[in-house]
VEXSETI-359416 format. One record per atom (N, C-alpha, C, O): x, y, z; atom name; residue in three letters. Coordinates in steps of 0.05 Angstrom, whole numbers, always signed. Layout:
BEGIN
ATOM  X  Y  Z  CA  ALA
...
% end
This chain:
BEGIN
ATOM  -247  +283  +772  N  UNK
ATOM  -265  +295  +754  CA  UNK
ATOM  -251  +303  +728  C  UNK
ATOM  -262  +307  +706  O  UNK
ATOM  -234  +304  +731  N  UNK
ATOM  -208  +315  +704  CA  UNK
ATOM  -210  +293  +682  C  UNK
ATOM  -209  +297  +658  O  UNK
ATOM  -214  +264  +696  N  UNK
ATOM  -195  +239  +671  CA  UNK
ATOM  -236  +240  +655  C  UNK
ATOM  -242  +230  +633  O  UNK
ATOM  -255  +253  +673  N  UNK
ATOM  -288  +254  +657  CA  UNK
ATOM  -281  +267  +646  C  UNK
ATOM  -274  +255  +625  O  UNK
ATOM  -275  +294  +645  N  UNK
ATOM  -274  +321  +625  CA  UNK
ATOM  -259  +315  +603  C  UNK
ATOM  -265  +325  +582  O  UNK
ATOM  -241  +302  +603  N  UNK
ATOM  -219  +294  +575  CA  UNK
ATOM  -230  +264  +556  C  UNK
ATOM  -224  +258  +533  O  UNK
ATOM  -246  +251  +574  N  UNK
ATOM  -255  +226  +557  CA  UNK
ATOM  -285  +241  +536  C  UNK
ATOM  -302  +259  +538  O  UNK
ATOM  -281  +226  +523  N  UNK
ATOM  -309  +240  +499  CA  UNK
ATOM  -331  +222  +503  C  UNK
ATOM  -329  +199  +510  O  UNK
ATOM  -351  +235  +498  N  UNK
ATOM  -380  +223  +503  CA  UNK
ATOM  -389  +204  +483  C  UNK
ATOM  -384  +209  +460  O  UNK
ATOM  -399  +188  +487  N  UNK
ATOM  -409  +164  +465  CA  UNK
ATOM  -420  +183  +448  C  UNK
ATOM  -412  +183  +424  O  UNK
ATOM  -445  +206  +458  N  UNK
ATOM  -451  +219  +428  CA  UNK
ATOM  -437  +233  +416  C  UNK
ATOM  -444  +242  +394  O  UNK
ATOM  -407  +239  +429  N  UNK
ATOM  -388  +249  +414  CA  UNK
ATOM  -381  +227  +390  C  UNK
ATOM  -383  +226  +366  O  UNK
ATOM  -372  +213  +407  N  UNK
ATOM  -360  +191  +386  CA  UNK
ATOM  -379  +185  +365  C  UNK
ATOM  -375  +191  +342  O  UNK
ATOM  -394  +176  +372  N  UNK
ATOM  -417  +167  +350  CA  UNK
ATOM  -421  +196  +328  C  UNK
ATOM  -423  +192  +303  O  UNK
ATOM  -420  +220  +338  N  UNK
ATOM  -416  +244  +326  CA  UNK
ATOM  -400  +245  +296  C  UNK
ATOM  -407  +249  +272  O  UNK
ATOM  -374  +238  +308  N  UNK
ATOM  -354  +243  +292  CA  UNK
ATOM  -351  +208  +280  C  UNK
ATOM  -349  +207  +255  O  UNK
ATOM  -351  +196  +286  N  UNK
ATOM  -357  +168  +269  CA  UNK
ATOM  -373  +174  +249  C  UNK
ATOM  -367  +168  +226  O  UNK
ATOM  -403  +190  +255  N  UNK
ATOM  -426  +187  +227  CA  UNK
ATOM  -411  +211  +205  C  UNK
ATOM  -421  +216  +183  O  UNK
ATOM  -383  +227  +215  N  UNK
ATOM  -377  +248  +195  CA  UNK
ATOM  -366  +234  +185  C  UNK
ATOM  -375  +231  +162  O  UNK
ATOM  -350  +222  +190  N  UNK
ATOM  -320  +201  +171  CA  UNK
ATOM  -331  +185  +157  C  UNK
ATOM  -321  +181  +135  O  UNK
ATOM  -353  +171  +165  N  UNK
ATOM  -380  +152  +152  CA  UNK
ATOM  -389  +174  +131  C  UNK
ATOM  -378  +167  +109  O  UNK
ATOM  -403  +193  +128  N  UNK
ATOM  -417  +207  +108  CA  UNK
ATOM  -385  +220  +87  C  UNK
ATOM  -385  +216  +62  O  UNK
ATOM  -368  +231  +98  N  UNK
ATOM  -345  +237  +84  CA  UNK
ATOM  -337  +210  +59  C  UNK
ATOM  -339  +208  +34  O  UNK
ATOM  -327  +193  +81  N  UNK
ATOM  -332  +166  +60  CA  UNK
ATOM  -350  +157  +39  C  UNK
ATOM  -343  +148  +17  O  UNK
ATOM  -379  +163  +49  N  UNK
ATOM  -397  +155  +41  CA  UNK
ATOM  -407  +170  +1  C  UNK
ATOM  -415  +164  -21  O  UNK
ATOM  -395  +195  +17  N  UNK
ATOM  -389  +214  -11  CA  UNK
ATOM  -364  +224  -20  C  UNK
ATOM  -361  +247  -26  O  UNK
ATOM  -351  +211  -21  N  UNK
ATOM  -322  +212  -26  CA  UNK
ATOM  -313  +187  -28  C  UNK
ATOM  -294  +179  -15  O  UNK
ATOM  -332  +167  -50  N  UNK
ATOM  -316  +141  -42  CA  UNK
ATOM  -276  +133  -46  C  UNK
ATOM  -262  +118  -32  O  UNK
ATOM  -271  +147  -66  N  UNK
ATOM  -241  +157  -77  CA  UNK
ATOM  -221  +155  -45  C  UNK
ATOM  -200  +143  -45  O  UNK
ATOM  -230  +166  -23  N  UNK
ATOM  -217  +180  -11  CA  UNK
ATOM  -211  +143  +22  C  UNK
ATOM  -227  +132  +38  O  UNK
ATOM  -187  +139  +16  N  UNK
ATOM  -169  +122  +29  CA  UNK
ATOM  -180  +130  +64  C  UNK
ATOM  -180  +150  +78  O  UNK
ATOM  -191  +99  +66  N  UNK
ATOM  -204  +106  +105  CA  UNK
ATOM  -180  +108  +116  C  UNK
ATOM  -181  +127  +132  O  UNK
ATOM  -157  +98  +116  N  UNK
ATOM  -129  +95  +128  CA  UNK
ATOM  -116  +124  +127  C  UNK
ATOM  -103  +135  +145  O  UNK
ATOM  -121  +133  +108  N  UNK
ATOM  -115  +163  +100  CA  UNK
ATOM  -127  +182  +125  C  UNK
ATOM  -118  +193  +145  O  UNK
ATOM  -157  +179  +113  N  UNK
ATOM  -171  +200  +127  CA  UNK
ATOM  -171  +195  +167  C  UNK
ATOM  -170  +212  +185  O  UNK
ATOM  -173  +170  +167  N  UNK
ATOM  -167  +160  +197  CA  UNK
ATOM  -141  +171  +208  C  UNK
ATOM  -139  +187  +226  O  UNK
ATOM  -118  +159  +193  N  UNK
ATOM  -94  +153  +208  CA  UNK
ATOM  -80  +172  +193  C  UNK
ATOM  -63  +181  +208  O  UNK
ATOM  -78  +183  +172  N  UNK
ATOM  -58  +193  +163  CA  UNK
ATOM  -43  +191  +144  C  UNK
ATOM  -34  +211  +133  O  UNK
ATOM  -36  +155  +136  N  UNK
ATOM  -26  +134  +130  CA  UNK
ATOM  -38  +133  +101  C  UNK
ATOM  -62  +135  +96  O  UNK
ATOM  -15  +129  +81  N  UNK
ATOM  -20  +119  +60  CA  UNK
ATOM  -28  +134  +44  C  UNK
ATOM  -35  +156  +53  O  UNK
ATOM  -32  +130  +13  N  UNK
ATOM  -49  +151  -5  CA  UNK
ATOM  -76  +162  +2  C  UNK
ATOM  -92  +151  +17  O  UNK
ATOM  -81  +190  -11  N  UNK
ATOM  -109  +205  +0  CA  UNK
ATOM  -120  +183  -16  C  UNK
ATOM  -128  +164  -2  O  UNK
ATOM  -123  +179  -38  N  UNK
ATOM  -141  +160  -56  CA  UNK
ATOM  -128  +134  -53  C  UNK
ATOM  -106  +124  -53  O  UNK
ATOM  -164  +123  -50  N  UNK
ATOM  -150  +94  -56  CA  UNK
ATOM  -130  +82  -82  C  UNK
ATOM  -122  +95  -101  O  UNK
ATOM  -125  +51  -76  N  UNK
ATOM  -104  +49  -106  CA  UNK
ATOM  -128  +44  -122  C  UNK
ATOM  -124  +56  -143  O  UNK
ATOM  -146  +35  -122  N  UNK
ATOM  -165  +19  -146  CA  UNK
ATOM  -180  +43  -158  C  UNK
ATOM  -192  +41  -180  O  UNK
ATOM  -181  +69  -142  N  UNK
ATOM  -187  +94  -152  CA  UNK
ATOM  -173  +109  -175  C  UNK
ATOM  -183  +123  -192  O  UNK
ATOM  -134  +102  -170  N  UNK
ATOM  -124  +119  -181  CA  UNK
ATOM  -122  +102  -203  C  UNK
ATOM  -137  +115  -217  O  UNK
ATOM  -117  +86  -214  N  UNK
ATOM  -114  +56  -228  CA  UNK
ATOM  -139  +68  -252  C  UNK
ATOM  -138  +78  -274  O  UNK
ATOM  -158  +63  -235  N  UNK
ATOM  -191  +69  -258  CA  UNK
ATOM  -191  +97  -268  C  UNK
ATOM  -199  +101  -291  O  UNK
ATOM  -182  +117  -252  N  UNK
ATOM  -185  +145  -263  CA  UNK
ATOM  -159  +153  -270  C  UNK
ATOM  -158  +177  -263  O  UNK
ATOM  -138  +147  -279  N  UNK
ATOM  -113  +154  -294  CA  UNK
ATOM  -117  +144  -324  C  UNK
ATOM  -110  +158  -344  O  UNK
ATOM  -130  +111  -325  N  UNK
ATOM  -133  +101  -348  CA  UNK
ATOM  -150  +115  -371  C  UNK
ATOM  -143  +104  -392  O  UNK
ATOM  -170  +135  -376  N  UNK
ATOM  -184  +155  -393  CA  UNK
ATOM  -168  +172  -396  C  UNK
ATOM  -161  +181  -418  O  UNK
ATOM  -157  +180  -369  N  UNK
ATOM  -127  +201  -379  CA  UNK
ATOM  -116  +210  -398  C  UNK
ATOM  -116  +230  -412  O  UNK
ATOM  -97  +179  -394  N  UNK
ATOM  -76  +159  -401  CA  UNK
ATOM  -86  +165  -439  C  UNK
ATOM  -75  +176  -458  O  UNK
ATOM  -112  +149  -436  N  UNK
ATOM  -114  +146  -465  CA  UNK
ATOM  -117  +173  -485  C  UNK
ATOM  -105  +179  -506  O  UNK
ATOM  -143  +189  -463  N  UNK
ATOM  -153  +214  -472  CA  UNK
ATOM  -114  +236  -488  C  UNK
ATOM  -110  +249  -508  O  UNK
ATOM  -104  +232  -475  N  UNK
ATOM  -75  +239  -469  CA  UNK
ATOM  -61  +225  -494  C  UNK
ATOM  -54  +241  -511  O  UNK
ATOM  -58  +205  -499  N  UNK
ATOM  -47  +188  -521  CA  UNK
ATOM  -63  +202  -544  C  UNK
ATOM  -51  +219  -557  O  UNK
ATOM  -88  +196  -552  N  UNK
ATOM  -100  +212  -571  CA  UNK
ATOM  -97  +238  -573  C  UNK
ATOM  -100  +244  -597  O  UNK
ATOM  -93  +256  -561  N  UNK
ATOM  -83  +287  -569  CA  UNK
ATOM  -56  +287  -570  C  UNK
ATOM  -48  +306  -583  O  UNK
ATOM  -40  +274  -562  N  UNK
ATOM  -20  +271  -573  CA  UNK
ATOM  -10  +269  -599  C  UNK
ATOM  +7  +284  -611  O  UNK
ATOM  -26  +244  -609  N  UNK
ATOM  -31  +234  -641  CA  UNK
ATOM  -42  +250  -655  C  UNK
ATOM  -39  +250  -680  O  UNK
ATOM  -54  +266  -642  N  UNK
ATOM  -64  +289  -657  CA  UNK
ATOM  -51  +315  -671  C  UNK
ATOM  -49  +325  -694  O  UNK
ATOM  -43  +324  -639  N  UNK
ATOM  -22  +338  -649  CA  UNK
ATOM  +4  +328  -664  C  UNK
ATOM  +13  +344  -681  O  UNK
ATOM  +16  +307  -661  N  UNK
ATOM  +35  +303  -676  CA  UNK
ATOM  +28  +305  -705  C  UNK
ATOM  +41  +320  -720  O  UNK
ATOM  +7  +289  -715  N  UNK
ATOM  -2  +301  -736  CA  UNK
ATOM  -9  +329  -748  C  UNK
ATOM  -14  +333  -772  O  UNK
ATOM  -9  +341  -736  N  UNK
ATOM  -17  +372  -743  CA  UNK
ATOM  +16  +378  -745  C  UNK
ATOM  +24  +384  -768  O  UNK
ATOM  +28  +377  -730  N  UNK
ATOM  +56  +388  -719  CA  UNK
ATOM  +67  +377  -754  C  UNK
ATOM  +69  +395  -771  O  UNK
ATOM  +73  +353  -761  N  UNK
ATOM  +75  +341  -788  CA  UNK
ATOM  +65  +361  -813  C  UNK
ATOM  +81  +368  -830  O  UNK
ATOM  +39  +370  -812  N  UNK
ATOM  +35  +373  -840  CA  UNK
ATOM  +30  +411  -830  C  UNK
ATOM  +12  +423  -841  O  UNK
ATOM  +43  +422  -817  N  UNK
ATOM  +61  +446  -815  CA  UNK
ATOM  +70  +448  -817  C  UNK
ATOM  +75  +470  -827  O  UNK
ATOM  +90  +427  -813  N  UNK
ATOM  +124  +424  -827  CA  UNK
ATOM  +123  +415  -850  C  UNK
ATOM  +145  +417  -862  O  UNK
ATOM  +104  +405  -864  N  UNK
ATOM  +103  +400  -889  CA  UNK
ATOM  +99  +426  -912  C  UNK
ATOM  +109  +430  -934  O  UNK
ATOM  +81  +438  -898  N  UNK
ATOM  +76  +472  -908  CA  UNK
ATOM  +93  +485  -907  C  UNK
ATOM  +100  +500  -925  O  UNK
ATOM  +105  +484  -878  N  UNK
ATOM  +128  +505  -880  CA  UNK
ATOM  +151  +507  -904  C  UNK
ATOM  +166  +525  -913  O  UNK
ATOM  +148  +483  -909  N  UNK
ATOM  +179  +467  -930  CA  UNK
ATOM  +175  +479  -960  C  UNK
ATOM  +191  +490  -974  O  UNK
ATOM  +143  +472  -965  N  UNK
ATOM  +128  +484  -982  CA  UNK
ATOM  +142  +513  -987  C  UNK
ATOM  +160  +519  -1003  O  UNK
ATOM  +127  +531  -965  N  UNK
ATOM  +125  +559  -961  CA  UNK
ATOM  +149  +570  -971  C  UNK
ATOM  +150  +585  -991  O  UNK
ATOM  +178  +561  -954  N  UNK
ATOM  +206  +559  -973  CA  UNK
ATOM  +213  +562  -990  C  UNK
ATOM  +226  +580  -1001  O  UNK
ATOM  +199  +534  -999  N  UNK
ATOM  +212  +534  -1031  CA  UNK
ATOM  +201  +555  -1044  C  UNK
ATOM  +215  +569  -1058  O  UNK
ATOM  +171  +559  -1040  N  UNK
ATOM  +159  +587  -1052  CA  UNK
ATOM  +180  +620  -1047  C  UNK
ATOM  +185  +639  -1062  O  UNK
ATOM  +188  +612  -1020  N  UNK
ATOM  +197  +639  -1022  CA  UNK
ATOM  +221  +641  -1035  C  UNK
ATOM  +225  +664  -1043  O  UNK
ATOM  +241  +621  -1042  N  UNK
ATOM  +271  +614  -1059  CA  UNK
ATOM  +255  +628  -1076  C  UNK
ATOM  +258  +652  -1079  O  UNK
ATOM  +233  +612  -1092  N  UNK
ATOM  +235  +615  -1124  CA  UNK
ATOM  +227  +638  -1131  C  UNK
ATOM  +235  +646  -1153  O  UNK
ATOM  +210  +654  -1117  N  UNK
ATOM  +203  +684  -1124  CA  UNK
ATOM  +226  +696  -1117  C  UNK
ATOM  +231  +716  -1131  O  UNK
ATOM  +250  +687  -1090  N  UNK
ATOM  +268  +710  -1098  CA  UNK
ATOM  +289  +711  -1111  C  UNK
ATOM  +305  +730  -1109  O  UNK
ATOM  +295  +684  -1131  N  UNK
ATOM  +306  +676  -1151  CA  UNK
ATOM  +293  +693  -1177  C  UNK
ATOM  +309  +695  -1196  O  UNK
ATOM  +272  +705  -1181  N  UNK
ATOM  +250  +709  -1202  CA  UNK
ATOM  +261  +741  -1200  C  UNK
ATOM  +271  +753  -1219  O  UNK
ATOM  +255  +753  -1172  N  UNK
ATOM  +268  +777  -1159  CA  UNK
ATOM  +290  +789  -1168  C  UNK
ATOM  +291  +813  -1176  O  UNK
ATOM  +306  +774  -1166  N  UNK
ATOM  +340  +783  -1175  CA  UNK
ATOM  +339  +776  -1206  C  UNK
ATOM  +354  +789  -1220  O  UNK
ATOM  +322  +757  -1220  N  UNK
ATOM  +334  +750  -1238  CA  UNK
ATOM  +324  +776  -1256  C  UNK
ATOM  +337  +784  -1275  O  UNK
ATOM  +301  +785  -1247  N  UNK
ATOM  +283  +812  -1271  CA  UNK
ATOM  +287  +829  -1268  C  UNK
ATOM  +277  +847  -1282  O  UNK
% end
Protein backbone atom coordinates (compact mmCIF):
# COMPACT_ATOMS: atom_id res chain seq x y z
CA UNK A 1 0.00 0.00 0.00
CA UNK A 2 3.09 2.33 0.58
CA UNK A 3 4.67 2.16 -3.29
CA UNK A 4 0.17 3.61 -3.96
CA UNK A 5 0.62 6.37 -1.46
CA UNK A 6 4.00 7.76 -2.96
CA UNK A 7 3.00 7.39 -6.77
CA UNK A 8 0.81 10.55 -7.90
CA UNK A 9 -2.52 10.41 -9.41
CA UNK A 10 -3.05 11.05 -13.08
CA UNK A 11 -5.20 14.15 -11.83
CA UNK A 12 -2.25 15.04 -10.04
CA UNK A 13 -0.15 14.92 -12.85
CA UNK A 14 -2.35 16.36 -15.26
CA UNK A 15 -2.69 19.03 -12.29
CA UNK A 16 0.64 20.23 -12.26
CA UNK A 17 1.33 19.72 -16.09
CA UNK A 18 -1.76 22.38 -16.86
CA UNK A 19 0.45 24.82 -14.21
CA UNK A 20 3.79 24.61 -16.07
CA UNK A 21 1.49 24.77 -19.35
CA UNK A 22 -0.30 28.10 -18.16
CA UNK A 23 3.16 29.43 -16.47
CA UNK A 24 4.61 28.94 -19.95
CA UNK A 25 1.70 29.94 -21.53
CA UNK A 26 2.11 33.48 -19.81
CA UNK A 27 5.55 33.74 -19.43
CA UNK A 28 6.54 32.93 -22.81
CA UNK A 29 10.43 34.43 -21.95
CA UNK A 30 10.72 31.78 -19.37
CA UNK A 31 13.12 28.52 -20.60
CA UNK A 32 10.82 24.98 -20.27
CA UNK A 33 14.33 23.28 -19.49
CA UNK A 34 14.72 25.90 -16.78
CA UNK A 35 11.42 25.76 -15.27
CA UNK A 36 11.29 21.73 -15.63
CA UNK A 37 14.77 20.72 -14.91
CA UNK A 38 16.64 23.36 -13.61
CA UNK A 39 18.95 23.44 -16.48
CA UNK A 40 20.06 26.26 -18.43
CA UNK A 41 19.06 30.02 -18.61
CA UNK A 42 15.65 31.24 -16.76
CA UNK A 43 14.98 32.99 -20.23
CA UNK A 44 15.12 31.66 -23.26
CA UNK A 45 18.18 32.76 -25.74
CA UNK A 46 15.91 34.24 -28.55
CA UNK A 47 14.25 36.23 -25.59
CA UNK A 48 17.37 37.71 -24.28
CA UNK A 49 18.83 38.43 -27.89
CA UNK A 50 15.29 40.47 -28.79
CA UNK A 51 14.99 42.29 -25.41
CA UNK A 52 18.70 43.45 -24.77
CA UNK A 53 18.72 44.90 -28.42
CA UNK A 54 16.27 48.34 -27.48
CA UNK A 55 18.46 48.33 -24.47
CA UNK A 56 21.51 48.17 -26.17
CA UNK A 57 20.40 51.02 -28.44
CA UNK A 58 18.05 52.96 -26.00
CA UNK A 59 21.58 52.92 -23.93
CA UNK A 60 23.82 54.03 -26.88
CA UNK A 61 21.58 57.12 -27.38
CA UNK A 62 21.76 58.46 -23.82
CA UNK A 63 24.96 57.96 -23.84
CA UNK A 64 25.38 60.30 -26.96
CA UNK A 65 23.53 62.39 -25.20
CA UNK A 66 25.06 62.81 -22.36
CA UNK A 67 28.36 63.01 -23.78
CA UNK A 68 27.18 65.85 -25.48
CA UNK A 69 25.94 67.72 -22.59
CA UNK A 70 29.11 66.56 -20.60
CA UNK A 71 31.06 68.62 -23.83
CA UNK A 72 29.35 71.84 -23.81
CA UNK A 73 29.80 72.09 -19.78
CA UNK A 74 33.12 71.81 -20.28
CA UNK A 75 32.93 74.22 -22.76
CA UNK A 76 31.19 76.74 -20.23
CA UNK A 77 33.17 75.90 -17.66
CA UNK A 78 36.42 77.07 -19.70
CA UNK A 79 34.33 80.08 -20.54
CA UNK A 80 33.37 80.70 -16.83
CA UNK A 81 37.40 80.77 -16.10
CA UNK A 82 38.48 82.84 -18.30
CA UNK A 83 35.65 85.19 -16.93
CA UNK A 84 36.80 84.69 -13.61
CA UNK A 85 40.92 85.43 -14.57
CA UNK A 86 39.78 88.61 -16.19
CA UNK A 87 37.71 90.23 -13.49
CA UNK A 88 40.37 89.26 -11.06
CA UNK A 89 43.02 90.71 -13.19
CA UNK A 90 40.50 93.97 -13.35
CA UNK A 91 40.38 93.41 -9.27
CA UNK A 92 44.01 93.86 -8.45
CA UNK A 93 44.60 96.01 -11.20
CA UNK A 94 41.94 99.07 -9.70
Amino acid sequence: MRNRELKPTAGKVQSRVGKLQKILGDYPEISPDWLLFGQGNMLREEYIQESLVPIFQQSSHNIDKLLERIESQSEEIGRLKEENRNLKEKMYLA
